[in-house]
C-alpha positions as CSV (number, residue, x, y, z in Angstrom):
1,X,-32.8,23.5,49.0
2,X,-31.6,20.5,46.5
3,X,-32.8,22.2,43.9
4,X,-30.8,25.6,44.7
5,X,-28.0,23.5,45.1
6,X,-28.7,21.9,41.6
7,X,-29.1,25.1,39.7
8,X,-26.0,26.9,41.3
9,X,-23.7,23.6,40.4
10,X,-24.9,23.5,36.5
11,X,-24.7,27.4,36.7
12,X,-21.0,27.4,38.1
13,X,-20.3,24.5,35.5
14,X,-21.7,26.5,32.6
15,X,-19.6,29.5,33.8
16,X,-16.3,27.0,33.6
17,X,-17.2,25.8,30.2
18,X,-17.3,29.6,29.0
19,X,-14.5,30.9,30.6
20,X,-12.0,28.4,28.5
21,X,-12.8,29.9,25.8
22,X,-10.3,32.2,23.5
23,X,-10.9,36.0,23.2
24,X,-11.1,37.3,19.7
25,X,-7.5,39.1,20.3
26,X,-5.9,35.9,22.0
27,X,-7.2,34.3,18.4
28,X,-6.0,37.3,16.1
29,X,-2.8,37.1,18.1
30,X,-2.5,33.3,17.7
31,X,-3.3,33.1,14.1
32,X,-1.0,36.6,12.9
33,X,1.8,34.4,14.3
34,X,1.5,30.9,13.0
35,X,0.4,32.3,9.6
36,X,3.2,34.6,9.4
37,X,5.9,32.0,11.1
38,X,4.4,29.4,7.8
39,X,2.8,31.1,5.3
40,X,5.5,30.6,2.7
41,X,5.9,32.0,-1.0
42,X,4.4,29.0,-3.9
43,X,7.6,30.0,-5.9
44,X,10.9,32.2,-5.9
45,X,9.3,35.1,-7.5
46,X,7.3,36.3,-4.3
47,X,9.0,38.4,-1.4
48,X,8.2,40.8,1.3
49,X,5.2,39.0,2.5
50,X,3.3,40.8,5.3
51,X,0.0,39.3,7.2
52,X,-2.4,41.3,8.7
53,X,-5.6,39.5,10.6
54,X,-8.7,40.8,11.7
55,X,-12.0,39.7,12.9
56,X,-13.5,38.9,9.4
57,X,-10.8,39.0,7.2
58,X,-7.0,38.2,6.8
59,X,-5.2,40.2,4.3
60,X,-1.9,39.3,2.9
61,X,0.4,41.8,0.8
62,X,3.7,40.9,-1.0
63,X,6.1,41.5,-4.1
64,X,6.2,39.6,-7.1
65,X,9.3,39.9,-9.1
66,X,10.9,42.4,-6.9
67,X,8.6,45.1,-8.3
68,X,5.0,44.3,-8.1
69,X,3.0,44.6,-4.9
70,X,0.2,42.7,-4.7
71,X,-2.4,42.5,-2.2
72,X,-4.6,39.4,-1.4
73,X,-7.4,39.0,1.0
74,X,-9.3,35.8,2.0
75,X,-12.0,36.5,4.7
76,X,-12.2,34.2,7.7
77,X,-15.3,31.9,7.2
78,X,-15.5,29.0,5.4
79,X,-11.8,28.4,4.9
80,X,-10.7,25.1,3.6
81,X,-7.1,23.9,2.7
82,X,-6.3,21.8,-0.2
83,X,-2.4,20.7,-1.0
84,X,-1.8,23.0,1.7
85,X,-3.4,25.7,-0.2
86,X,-6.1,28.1,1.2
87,X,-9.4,27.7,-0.8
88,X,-12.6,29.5,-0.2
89,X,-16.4,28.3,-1.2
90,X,-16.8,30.5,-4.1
91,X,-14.7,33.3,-5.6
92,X,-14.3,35.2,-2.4
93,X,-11.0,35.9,-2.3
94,X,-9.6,39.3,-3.0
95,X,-6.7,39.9,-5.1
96,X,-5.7,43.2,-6.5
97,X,-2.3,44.9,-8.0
98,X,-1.2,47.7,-6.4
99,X,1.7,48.7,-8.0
100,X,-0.7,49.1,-11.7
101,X,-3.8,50.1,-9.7
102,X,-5.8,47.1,-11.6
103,X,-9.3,46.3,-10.5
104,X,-10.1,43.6,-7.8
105,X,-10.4,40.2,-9.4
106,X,-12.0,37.5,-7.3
107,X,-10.7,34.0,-6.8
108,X,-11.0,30.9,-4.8
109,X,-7.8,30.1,-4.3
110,X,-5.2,31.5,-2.5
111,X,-2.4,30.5,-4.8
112,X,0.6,32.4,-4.5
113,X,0.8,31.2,-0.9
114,X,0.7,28.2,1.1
115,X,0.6,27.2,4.8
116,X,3.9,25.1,5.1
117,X,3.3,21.9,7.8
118,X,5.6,23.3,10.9
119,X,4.0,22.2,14.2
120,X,1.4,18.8,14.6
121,X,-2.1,19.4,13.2
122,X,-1.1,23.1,12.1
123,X,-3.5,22.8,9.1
124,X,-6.5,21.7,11.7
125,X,-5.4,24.1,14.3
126,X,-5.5,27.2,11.9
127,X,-8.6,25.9,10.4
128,X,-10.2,25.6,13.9
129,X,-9.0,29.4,14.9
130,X,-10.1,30.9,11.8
131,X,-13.8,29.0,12.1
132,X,-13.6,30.7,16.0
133,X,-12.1,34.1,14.5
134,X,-15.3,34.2,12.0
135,X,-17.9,34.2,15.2
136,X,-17.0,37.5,15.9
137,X,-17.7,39.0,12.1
138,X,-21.1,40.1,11.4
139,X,-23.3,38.4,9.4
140,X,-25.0,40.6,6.5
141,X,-28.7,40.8,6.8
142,X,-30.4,39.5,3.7
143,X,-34.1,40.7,3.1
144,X,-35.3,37.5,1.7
């Protein structure tokens, strides 16, 4: 009977521990609103900036110079910030014109937009929800 007890009190604890946990839309919903509330041009020239976030990626369009739309996407894992910059571990980052209809070029950095500091530990908060966010991307499959 002790033992019962014992496996029904670590069971209902382990249920507690999962339950606090955010859904994946809770996160997407957390994260489309303090990236758009702070996500702030790097100079005059960019406008009209619109975030979209998903489960593996976070995709960012705007204007530069009032006539060129540009669209940038960094995916969710392995996110850094820098100078309040986001960075990614290797050119990862998407970044295409689509206004000329250019080709993808791939960067690191995401440097025509920065996370401005608004709220207390925003940089480690975002980092956190993005490193959560990326759980629920699938991993590739790599044959060796």
């Amino acid at each position: 009977m002790k033992t019962f007890k014992t496996i029904l009190l670590i069971a209902f604890f382990l249920f507690s521990l999962n339950s606090q946990a955010q859904t994946k839309e809770e996160t997407i919903s957390w994260l489309q609103e303090k990236l758009t509330k702070y996500i702030v041009p790097y100079d005059t020239s960019i406008s009209n900036i619109s975030i979209t976030v998903s489960s593996c990626e976070i995709t960012f369009d705007y204007t530069i110079d009032g006539k060129y739309k540009w669209q940038s996407t960094i995916p969710t894992d392995e996110v850094i910030f820098k100078d309040n910059m986001l960075y990614t571990n290797g050119e990862r980052i998407k970044r295409k014109d689509i206004t000329e209809g250019t080709p993808i070029r791939y960067q690191k950095i995401l440097y025509n937009l920065k996370l401005m500091e608004g709220e207390t530990d925003l940089k480690a908060r975002v980092k956190k929800a993005l490193d959560h966010l990326a759980t629920f991307c699938p991993k590739k499959k790599e044959t060796f």
